[in-house]
gemmi code that builds the backbone of each chain (N, CA, C; Angstrom):
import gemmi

chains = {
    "A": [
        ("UNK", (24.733, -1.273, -1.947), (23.384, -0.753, -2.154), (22.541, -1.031, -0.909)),
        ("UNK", (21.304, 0.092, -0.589), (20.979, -0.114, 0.982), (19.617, -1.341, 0.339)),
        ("UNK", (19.577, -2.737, 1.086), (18.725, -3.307, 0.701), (17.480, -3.545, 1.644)),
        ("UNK", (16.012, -3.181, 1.233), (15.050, -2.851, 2.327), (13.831, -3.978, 2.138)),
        ("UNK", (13.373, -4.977, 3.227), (12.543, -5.698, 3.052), (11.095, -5.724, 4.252)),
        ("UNK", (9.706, -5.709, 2.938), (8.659, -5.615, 4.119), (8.071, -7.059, 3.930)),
        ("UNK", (6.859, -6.793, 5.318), (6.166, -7.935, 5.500), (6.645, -9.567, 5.698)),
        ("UNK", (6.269, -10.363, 4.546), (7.042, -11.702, 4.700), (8.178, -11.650, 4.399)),
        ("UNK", (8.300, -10.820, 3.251), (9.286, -11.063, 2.461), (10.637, -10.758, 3.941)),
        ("UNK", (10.619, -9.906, 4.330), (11.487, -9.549, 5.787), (11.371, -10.831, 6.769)),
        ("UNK", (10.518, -10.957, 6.819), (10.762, -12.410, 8.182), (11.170, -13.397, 7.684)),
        ("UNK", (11.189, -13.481, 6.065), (12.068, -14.973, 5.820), (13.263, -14.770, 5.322)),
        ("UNK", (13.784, -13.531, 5.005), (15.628, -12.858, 5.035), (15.922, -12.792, 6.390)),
        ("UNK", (14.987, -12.293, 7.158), (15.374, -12.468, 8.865), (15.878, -10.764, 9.149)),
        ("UNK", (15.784, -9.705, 8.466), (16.174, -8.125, 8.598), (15.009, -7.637, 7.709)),
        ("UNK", (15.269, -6.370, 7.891), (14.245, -5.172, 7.660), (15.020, -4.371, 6.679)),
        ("UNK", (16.675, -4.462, 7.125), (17.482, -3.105, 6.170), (18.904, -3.705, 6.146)),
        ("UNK", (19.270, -3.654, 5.118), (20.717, -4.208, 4.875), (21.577, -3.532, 3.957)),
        ("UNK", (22.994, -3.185, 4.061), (23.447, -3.006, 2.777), (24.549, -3.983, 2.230)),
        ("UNK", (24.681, -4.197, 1.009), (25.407, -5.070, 0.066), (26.277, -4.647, -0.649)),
        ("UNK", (27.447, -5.144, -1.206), (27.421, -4.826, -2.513), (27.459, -5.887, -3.624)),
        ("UNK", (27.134, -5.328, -4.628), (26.712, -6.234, -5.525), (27.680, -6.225, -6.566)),
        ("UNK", (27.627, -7.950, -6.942), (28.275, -8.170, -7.515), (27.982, -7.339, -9.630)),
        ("UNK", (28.976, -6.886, -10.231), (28.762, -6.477, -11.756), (27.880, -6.866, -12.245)),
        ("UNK", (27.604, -8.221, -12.313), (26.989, -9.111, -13.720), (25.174, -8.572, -12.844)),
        ("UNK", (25.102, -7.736, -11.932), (23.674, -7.343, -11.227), (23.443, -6.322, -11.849)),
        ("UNK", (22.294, -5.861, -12.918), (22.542, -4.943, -13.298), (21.062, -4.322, -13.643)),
        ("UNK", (19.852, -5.180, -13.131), (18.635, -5.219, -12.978), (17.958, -5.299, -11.566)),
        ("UNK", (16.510, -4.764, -11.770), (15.819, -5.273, -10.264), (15.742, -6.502, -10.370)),
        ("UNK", (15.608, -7.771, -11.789), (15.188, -8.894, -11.806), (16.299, -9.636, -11.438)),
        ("UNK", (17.568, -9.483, -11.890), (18.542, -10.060, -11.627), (18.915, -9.897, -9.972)),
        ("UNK", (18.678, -8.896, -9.330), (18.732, -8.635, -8.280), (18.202, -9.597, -7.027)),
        ("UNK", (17.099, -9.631, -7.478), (16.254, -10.905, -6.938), (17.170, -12.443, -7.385)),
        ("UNK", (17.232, -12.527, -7.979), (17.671, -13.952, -8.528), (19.141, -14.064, -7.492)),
        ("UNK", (19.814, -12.809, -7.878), (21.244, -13.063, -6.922), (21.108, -12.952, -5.192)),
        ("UNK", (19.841, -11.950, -4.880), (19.497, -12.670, -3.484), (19.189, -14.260, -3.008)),
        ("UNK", (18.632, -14.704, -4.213), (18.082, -16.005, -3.697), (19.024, -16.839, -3.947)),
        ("UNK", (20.318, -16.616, -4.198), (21.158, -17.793, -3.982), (21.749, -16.880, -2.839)),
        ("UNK", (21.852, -16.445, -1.863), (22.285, -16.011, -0.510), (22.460, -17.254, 0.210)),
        ("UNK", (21.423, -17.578, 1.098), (21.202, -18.776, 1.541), (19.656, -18.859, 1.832)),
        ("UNK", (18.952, -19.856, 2.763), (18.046, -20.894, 2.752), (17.105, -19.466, 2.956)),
        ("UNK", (17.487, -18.522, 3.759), (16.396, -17.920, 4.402), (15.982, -16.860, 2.624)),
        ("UNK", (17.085, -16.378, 2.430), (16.548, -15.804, 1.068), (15.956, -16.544, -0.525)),
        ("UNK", (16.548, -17.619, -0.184), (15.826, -18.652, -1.270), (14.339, -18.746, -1.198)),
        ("UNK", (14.108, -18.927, 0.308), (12.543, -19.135, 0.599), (12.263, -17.449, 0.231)),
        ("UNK", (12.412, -16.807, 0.694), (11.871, -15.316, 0.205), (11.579, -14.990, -1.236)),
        ("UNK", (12.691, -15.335, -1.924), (12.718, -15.348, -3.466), (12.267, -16.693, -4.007)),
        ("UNK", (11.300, -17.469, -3.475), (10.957, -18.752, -4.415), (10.219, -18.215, -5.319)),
        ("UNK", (9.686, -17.664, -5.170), (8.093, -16.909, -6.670), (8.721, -15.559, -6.938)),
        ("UNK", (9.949, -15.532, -7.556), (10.242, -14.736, -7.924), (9.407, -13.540, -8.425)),
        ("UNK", (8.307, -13.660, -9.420), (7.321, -13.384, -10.438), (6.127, -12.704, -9.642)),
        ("UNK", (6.158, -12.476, -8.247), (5.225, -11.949, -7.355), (5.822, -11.284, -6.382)),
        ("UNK", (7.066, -11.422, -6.068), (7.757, -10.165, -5.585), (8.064, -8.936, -5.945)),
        ("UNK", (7.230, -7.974, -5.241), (7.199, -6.794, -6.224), (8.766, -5.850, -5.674)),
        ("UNK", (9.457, -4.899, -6.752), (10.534, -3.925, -6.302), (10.358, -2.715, -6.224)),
        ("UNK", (10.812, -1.560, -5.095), (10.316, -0.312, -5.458), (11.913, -0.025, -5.385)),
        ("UNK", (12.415, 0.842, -6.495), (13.864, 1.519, -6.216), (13.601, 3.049, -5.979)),
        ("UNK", (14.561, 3.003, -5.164), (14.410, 5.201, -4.717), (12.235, 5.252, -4.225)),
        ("UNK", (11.978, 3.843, -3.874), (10.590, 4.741, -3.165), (9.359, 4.241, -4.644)),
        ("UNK", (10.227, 4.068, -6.088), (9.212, 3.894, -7.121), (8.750, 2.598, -7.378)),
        ("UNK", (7.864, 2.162, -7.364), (7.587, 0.585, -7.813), (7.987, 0.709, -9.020)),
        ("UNK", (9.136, -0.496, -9.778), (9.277, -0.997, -11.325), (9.248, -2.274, -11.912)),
        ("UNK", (9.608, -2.448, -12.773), (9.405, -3.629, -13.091), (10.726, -4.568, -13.426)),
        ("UNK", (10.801, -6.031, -13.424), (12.061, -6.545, -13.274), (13.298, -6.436, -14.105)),
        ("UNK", (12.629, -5.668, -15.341), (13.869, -5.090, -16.045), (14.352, -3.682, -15.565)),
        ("UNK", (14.020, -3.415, -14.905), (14.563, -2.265, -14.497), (16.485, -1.865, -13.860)),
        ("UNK", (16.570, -0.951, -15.185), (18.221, -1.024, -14.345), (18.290, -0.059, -12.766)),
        ("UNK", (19.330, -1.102, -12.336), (20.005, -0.578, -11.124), (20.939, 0.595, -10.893)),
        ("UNK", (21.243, 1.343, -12.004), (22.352, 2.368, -12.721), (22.321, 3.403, -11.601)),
        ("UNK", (20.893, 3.820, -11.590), (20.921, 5.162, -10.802), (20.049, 5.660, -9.351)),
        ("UNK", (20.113, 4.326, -9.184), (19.417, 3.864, -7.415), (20.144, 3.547, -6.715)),
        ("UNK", (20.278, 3.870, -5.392), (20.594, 3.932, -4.320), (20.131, 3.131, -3.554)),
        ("UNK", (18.723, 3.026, -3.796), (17.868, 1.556, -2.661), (16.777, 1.027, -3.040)),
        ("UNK", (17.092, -0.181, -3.104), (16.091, -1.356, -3.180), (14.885, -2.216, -2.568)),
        ("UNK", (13.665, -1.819, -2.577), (12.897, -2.499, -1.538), (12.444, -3.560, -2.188)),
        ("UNK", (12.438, -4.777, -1.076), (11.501, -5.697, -1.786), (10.227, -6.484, -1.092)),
        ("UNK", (8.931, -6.987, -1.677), (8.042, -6.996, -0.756), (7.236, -7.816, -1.590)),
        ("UNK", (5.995, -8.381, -0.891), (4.849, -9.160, -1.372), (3.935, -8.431, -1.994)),
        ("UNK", (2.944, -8.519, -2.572), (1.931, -8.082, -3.767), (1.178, -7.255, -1.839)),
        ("UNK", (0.687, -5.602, -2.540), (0.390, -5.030, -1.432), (-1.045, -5.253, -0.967)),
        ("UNK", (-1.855, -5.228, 0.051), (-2.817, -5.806, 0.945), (-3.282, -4.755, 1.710)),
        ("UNK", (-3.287, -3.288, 1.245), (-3.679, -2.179, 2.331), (-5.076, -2.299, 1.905)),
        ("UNK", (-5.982, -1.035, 2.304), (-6.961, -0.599, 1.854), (-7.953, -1.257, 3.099)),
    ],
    "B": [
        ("UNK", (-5.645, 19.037, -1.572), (-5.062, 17.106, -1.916), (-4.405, 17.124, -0.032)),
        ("UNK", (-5.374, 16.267, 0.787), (-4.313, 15.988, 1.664), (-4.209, 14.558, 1.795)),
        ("UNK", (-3.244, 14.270, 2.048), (-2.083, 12.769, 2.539), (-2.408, 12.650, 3.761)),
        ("UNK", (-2.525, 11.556, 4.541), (-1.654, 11.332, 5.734), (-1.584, 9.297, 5.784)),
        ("UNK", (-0.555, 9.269, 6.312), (-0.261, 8.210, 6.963), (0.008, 7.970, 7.904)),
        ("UNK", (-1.005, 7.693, 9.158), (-0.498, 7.676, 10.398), (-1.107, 6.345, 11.334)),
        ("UNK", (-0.688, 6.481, 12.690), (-1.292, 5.322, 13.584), (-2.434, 5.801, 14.586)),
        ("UNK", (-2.892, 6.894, 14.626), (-4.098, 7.409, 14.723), (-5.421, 7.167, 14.357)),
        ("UNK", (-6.298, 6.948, 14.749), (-7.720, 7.201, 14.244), (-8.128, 8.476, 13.614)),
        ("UNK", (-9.037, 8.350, 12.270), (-9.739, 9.597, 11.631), (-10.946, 10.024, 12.144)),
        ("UNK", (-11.376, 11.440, 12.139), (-12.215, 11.863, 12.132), (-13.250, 12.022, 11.345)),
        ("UNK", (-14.234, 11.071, 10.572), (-14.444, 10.968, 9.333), (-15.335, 12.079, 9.049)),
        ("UNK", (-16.221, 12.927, 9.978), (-17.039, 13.894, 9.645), (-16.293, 15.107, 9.868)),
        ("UNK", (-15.543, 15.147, 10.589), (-14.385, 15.937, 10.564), (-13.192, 16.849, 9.031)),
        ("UNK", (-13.241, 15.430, 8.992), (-12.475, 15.082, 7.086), (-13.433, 16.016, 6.503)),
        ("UNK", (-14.683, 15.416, 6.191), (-15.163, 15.681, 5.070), (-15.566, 17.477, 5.472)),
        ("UNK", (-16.086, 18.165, 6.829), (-16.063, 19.519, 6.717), (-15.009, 19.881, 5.996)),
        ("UNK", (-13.902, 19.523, 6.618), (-12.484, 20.286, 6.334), (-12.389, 20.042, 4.593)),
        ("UNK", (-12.933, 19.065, 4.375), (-12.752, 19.342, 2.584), (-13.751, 19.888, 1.946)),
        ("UNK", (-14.984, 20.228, 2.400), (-15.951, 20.518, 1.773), (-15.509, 22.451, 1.660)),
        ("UNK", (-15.660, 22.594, 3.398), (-14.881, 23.900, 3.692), (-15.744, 24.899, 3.415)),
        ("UNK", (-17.132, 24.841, 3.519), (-18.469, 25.954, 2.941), (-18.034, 26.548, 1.051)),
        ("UNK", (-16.707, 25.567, 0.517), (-16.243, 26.353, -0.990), (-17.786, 25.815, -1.692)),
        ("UNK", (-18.280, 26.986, -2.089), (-19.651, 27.111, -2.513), (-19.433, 26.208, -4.297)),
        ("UNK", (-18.527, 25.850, -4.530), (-18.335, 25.591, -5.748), (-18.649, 23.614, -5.980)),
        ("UNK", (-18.199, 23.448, -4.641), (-18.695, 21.796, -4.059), (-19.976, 21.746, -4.835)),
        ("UNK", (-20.279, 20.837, -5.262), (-22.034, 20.160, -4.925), (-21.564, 18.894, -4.999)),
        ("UNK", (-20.980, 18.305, -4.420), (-21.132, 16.692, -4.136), (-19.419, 16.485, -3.398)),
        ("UNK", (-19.872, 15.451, -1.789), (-18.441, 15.003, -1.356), (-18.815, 13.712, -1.071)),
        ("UNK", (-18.278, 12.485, -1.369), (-18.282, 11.600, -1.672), (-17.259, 11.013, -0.355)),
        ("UNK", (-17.114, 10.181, 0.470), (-16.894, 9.405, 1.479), (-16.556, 7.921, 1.537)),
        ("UNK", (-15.460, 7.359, 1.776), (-15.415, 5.770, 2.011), (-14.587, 5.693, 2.797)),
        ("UNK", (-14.831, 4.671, 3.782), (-13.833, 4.178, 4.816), (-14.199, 2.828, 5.073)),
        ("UNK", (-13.145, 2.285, 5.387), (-12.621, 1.192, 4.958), (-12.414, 0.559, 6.775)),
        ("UNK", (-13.397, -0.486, 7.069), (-12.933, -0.954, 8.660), (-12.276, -2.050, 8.896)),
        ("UNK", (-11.851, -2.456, 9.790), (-11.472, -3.587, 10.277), (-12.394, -4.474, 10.731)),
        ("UNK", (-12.473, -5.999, 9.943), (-13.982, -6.832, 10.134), (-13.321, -7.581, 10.935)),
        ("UNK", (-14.021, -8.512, 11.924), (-13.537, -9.584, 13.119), (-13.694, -10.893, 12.594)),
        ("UNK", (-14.204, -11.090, 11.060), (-13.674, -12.356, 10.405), (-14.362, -13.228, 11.171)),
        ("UNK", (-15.776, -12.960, 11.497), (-17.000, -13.949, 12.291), (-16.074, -13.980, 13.502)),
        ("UNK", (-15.759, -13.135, 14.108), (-15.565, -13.520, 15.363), (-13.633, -14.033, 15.903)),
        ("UNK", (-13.400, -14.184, 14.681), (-11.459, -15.486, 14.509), (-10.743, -14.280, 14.907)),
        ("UNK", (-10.884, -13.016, 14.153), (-9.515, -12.066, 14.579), (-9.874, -10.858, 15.990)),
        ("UNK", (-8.283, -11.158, 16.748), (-8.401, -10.288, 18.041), (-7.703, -9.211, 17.434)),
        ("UNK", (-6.229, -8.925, 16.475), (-5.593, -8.079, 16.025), (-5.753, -8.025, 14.509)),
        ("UNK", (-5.550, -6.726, 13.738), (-5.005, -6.722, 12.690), (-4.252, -5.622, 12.730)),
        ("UNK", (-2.358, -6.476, 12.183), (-1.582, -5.656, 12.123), (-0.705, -4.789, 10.552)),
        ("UNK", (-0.906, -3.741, 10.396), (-0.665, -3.047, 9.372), (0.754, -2.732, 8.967)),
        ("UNK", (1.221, -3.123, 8.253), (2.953, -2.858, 8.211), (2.618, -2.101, 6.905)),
        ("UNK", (3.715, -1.177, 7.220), (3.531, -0.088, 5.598), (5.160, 0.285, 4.935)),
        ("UNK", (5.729, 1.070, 4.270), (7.075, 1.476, 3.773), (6.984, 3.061, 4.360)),
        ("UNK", (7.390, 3.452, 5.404), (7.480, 5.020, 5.305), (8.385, 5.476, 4.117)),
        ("UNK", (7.443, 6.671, 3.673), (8.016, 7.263, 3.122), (7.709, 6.984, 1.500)),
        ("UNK", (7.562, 5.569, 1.005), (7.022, 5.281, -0.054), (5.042, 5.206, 0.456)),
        ("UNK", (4.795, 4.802, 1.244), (3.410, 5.315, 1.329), (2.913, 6.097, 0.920)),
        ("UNK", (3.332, 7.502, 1.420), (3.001, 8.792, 1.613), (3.046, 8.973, 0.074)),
        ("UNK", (4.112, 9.216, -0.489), (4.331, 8.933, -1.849), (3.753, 8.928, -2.646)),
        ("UNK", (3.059, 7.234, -2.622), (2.281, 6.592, -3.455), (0.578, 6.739, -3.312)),
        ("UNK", (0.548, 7.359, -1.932), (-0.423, 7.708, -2.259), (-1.164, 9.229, -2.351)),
        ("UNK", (0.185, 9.871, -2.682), (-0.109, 11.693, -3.389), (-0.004, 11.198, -5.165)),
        ("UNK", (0.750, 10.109, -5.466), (0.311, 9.593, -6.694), (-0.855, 9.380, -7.561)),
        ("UNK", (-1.475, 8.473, -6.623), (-3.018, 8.200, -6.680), (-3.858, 8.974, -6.820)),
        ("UNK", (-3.438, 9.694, -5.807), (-4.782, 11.035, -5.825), (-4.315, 12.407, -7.056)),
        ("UNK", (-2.955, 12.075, -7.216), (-3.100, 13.307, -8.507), (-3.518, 12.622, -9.945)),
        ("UNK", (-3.326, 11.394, -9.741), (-4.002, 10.270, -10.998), (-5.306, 10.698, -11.493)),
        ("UNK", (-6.306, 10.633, -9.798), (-7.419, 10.683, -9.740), (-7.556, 12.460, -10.114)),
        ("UNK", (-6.890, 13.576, -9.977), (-7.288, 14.550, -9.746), (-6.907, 15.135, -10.992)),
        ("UNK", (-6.233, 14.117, -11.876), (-5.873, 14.514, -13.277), (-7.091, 14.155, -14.533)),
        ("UNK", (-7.195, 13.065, -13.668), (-8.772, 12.442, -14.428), (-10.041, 12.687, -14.366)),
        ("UNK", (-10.476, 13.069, -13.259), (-11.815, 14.123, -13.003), (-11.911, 15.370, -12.548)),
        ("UNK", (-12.845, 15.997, -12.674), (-12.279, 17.697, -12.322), (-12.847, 17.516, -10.725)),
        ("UNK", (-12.203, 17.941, -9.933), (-11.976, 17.794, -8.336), (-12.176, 18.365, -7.693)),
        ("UNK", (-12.335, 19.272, -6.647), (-12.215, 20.584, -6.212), (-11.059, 20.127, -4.725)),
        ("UNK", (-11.084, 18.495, -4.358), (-10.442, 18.118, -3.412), (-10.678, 16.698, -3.148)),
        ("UNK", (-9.340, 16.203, -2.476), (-9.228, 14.699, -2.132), (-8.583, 14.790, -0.930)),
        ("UNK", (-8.923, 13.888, -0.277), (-8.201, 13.638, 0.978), (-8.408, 11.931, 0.766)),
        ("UNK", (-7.182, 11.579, 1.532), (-6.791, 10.295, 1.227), (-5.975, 9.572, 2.931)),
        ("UNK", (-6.583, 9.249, 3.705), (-5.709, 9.024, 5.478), (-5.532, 7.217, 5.318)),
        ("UNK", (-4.546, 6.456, 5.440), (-4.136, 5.252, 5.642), (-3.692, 4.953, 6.949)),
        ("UNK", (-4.056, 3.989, 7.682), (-3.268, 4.123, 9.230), (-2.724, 3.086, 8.689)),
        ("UNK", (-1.853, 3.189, 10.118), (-0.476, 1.779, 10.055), (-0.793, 0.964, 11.526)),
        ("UNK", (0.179, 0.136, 11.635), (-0.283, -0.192, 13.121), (-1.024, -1.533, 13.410)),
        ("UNK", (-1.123, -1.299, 14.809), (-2.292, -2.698, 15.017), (-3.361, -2.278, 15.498)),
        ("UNK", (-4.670, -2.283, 14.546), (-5.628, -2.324, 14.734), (-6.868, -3.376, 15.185)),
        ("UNK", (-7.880, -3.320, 15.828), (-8.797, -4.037, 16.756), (-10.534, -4.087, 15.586)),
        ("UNK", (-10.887, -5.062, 15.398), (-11.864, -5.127, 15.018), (-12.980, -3.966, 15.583)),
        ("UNK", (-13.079, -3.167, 14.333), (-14.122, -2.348, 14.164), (-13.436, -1.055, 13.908)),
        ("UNK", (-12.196, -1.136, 14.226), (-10.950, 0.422, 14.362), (-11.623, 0.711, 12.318)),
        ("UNK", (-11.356, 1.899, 12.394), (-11.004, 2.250, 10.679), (-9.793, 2.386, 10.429)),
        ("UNK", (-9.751, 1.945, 9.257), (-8.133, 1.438, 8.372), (-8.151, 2.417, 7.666)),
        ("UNK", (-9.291, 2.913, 6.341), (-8.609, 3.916, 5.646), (-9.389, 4.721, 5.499)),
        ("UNK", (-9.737, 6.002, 4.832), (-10.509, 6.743, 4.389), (-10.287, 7.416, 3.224)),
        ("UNK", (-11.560, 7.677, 2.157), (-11.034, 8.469, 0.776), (-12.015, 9.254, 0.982)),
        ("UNK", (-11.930, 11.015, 0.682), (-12.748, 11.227, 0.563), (-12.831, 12.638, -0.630)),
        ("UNK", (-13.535, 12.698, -1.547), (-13.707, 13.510, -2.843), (-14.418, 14.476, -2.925)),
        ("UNK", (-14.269, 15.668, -3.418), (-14.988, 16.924, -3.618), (-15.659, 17.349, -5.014)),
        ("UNK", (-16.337, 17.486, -5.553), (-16.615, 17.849, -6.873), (-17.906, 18.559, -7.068)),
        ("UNK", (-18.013, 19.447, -8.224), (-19.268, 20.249, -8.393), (-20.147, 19.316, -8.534)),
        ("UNK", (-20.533, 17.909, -9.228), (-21.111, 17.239, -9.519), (-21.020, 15.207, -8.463)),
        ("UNK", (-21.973, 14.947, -8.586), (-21.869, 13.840, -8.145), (-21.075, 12.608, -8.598)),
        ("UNK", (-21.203, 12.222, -10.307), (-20.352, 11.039, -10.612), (-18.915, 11.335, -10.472)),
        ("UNK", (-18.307, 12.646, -11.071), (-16.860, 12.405, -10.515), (-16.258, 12.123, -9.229)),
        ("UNK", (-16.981, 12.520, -8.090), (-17.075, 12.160, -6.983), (-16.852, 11.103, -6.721)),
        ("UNK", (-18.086, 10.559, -7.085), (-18.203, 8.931, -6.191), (-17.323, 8.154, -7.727)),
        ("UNK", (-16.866, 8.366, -8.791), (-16.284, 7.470, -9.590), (-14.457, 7.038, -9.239)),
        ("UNK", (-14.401, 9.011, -8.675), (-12.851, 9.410, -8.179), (-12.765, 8.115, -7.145)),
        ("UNK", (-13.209, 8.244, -5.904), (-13.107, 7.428, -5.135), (-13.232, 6.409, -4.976)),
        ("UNK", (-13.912, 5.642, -6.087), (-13.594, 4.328, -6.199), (-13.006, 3.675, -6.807)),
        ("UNK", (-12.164, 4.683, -7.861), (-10.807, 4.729, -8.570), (-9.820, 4.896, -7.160)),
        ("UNK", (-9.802, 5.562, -6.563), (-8.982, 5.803, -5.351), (-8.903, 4.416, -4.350)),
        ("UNK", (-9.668, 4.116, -4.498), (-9.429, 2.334, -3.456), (-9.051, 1.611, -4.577)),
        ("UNK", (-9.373, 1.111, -5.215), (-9.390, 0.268, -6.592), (-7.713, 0.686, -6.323)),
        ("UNK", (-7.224, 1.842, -6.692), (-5.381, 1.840, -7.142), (-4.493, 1.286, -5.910)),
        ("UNK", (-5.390, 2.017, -4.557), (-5.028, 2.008, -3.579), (-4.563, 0.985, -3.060)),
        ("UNK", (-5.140, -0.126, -3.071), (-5.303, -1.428, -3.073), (-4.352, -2.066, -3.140)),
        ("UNK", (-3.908, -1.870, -4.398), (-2.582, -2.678, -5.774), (-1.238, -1.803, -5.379)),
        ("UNK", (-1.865, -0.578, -5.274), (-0.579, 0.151, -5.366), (0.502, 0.818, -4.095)),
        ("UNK", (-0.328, 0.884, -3.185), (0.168, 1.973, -1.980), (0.840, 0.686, -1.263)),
        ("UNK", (1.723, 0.604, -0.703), (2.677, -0.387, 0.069), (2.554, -0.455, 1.670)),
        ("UNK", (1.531, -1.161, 1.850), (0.683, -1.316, 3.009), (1.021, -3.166, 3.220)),
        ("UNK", (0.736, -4.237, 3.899), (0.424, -4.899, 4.383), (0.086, -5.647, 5.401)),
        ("UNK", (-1.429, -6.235, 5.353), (-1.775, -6.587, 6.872), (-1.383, -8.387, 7.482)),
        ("UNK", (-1.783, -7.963, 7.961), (-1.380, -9.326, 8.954), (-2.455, -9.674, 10.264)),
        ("UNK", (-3.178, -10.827, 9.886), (-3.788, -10.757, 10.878), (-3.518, -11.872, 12.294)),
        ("UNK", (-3.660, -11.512, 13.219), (-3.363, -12.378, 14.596), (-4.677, -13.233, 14.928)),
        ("UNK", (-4.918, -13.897, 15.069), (-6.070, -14.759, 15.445), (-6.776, -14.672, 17.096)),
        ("UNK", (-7.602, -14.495, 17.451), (-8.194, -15.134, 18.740), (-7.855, -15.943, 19.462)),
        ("UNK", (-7.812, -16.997, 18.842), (-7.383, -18.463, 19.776), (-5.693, -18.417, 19.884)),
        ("UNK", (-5.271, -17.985, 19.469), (-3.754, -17.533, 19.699), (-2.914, -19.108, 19.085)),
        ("UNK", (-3.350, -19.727, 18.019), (-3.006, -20.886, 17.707), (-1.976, -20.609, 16.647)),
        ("UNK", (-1.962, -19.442, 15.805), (-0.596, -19.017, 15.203), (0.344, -17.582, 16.047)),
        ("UNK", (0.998, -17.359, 15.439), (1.568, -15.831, 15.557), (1.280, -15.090, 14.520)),
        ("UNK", (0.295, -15.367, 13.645), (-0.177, -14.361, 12.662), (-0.131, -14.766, 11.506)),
        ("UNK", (-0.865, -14.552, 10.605), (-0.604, -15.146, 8.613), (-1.101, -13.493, 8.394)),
        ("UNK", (-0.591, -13.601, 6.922), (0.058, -12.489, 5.930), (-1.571, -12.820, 4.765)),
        ("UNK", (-2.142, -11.416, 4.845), (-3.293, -11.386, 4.481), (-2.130, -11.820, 2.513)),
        ("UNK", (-3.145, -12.750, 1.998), (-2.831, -12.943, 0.069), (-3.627, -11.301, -0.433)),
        ("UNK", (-3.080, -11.500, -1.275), (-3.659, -10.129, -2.170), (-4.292, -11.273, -2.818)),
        ("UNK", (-5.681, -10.407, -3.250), (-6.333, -10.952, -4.360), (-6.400, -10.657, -5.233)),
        ("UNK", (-6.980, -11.550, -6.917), (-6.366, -11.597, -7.990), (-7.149, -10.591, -8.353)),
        ("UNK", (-8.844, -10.511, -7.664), (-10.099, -9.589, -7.789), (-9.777, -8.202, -7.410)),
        ("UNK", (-8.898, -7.565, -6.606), (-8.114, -6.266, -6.390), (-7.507, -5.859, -7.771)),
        ("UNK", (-6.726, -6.878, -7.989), (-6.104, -6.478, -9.745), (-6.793, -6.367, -10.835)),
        ("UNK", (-7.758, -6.920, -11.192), (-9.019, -6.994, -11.633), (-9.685, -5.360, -11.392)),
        ("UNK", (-9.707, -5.684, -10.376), (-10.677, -3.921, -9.898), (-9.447, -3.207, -10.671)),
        ("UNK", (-8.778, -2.730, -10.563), (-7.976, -1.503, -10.950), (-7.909, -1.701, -11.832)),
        ("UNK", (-8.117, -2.703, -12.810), (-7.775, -2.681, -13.865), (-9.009, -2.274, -14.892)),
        ("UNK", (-9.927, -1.738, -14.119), (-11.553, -1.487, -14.659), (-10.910, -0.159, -15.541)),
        ("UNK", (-9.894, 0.534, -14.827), (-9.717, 2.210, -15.224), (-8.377, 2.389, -16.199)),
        ("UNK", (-7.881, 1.201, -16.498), (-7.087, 1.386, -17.075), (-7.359, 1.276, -19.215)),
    ],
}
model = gemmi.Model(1)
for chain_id, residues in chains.items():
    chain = gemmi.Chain(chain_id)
    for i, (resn, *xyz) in enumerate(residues, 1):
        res = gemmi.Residue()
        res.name, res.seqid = resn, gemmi.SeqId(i, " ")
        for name, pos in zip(("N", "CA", "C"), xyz):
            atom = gemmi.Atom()
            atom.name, atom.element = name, gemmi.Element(name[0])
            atom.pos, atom.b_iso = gemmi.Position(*pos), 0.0
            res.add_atom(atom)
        chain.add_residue(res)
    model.add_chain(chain)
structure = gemmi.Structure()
structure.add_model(model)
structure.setup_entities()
């Protein structure tokens, strides 16, 4: 799966765009997160507040139950700050 | 309904002809733009990181939200990206309507979502050059705001 990270959340994975594959028992955006953050140190720190990392799949923001079934790509990022 | 997301500066009187457009049916265009403050003086940069492609997106979302909810005649909606300099403009909304409150209500429904929703974040660089930059917090009062319309 192509995995895409902005802002902090990117400087503390250390990339911008990655792809994976994921292991079965992944079968959510929430779980998704959880199995990044046992990666190592740099994604642990990314994923510590799980609960404020927001996901957009295919471009849509959802929410952490969201299945992974019929997406292609995963972004993940901090609560947004435009405007 | 126009979009843009770019690293350009707007034309803000510009904008609003082009939406008003002499359509005799207008009586009220409504205007906000959004600048870059120098934070008393502390910030030399502010840098804008966005999602191409989900931007753009999210914010033809917004504005058909808004254009589903009040009767419209037009929205224009410009976000820059980039690194911007104290005083540069960051965003602009701007609304068309026969009447005045949908106008000015659209558009402040339009920042209010904008805010929470469009996948923007800044970063600001300091003056004294004593960091390499901190990651503006969202505030809890942004969520709050949008949540006036829900």
């Amino acid at each position: 799966m192509k995995l895409l990270y902005f802002a902090w959340v990117r400087e503390r994975v250390g990339t911008s765009e990655e792809s994976r594959d994921l292991p079965g028992s992944v079968q959510t955006a929430g779980e998704l997160k959880t199995w990044l953050a046992s990666i190592d140190e740099g994604y642990a720190y990314a994923f510590e507040d799980q609960a404020i990392i927001r996901v957009a799949l295919d471009k849509k923001l959802v929410e952490d139950d969201a299945s992974l079934a019929d997406a292609s790509e995963a972004a993940f990022f901090p609560p947004m700050t435009g405007g | 309904m126009r979009i843009a997301v770019q690293l350009e500066p707007f034309d803000v009187g510009a904008e609003i002809e082009a939406l008003h457009a002499r359509n005799p049916a207008i009586g009220a265009v409504v205007s906000f733009t959004g600048y870059c403050r120098d934070e008393g003086g502390a910030l030399a940069t502010l840098e804008l990181e966005h999602f191409p492609g989900m931007a753009e997106q999210a914010l033809a979302e917004i504005a058909e939200a808004a254009n589903d909810r009040w009767p419209l005649q037009g929205v224009t909606v410009i976000h820059r990206h980039g690194k911007l300099a104290p005083g540069d403009p960051i965003v602009l909304v701007v609304t068309a309507s026969a009447h005045r409150r949908a106008a000015f209500e659209a558009a402040d429904f339009l920042m209010d979502y904008l805010k929470t929703r469009a996948p923007f974040w800044k970063k600001e660089h300091p003056r004294d050059g004593t960091s390499e930059g901190r990651w503006v917090d969202a505030k809890a009062a942004d969520d709050q705001d949008a949540g006036r319309w829900s």
